[in-house]
N, C-alpha and C positions, 0 to 999 in steps of 0.2 A: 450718753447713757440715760441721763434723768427725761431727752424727751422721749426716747423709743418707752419707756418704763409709764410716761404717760398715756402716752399714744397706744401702747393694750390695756393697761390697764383704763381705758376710755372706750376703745372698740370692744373689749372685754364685759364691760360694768353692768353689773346686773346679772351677770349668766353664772348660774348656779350647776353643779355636776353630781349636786346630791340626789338620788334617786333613787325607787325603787323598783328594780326591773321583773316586777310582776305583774305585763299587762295581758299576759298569752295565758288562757286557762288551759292546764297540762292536762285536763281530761278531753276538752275536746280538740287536739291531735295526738287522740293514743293511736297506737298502731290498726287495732283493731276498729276503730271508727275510721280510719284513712283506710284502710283496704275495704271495708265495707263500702263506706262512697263508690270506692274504685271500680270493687265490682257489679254496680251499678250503669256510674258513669262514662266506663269505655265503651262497654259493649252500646250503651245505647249512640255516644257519640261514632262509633263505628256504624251503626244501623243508623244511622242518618248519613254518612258519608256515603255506604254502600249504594242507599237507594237515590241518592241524587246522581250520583257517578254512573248508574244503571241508567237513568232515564235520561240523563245530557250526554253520554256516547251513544246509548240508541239512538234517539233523537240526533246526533251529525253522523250514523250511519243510515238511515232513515234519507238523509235530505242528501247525503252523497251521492246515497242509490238510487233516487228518483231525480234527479240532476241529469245523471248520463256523461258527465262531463269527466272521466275521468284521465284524461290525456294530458291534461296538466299537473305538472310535477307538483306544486303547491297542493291540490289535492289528493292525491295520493301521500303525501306526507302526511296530511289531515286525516286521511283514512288509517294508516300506518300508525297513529299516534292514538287513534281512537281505538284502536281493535287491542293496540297494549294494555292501555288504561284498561280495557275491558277484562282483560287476563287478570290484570292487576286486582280490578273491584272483585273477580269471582273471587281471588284467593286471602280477601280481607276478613271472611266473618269465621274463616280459622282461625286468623289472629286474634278476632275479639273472643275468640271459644277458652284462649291463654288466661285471659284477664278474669273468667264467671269461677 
């Protein structure tokens, strides 16, 4: 018993549990500064999602289509996959219209 009693109170020593848990200032995450950011930061986070995802599915329907090659299955998945994303991107900047 007296060595386990050394043995934390050794790995222990020095470690204090007094403190004061005031280091987050409670004005800046009031409600109304976090939705303020918010609606800022989605919409333009989504307007930067949109126009990359616009310009790299265009861009592999663009080089699909000027290819010719499309008889391989591999390709046409890639077309397949890019004409959804596409769906997908037109119908993103309603979601970011949630957030303003």
């Amino acid at each position: 018993s007296t060595d386990l009693e050394s043995l934390v109170t050794s790995v222990y020593y020095g470690y204090s549990n007094n403190y004061v848990d005031n280091f987050l200032p409670t004005e800046a995450f009031s409600y109304k500064t976090v939705t303020k950011f918010g609606s800022v930061a989605v919409p333009m986070f989504f307007t930067i999602v949109v126009l990359l995802s616009l310009i790299g599915n265009i861009l592999v329907l663009v080089i699909l289509g000027l290819g010719k090659n499309l008889k391989s299955l591999t390709n046409i998945f890639i077309l397949n996959l890019a004409l959804s994303d596409l769906i997908f991107t037109l119908g993103l900047p309603f979601r970011a219209c949630f957030y303003i």
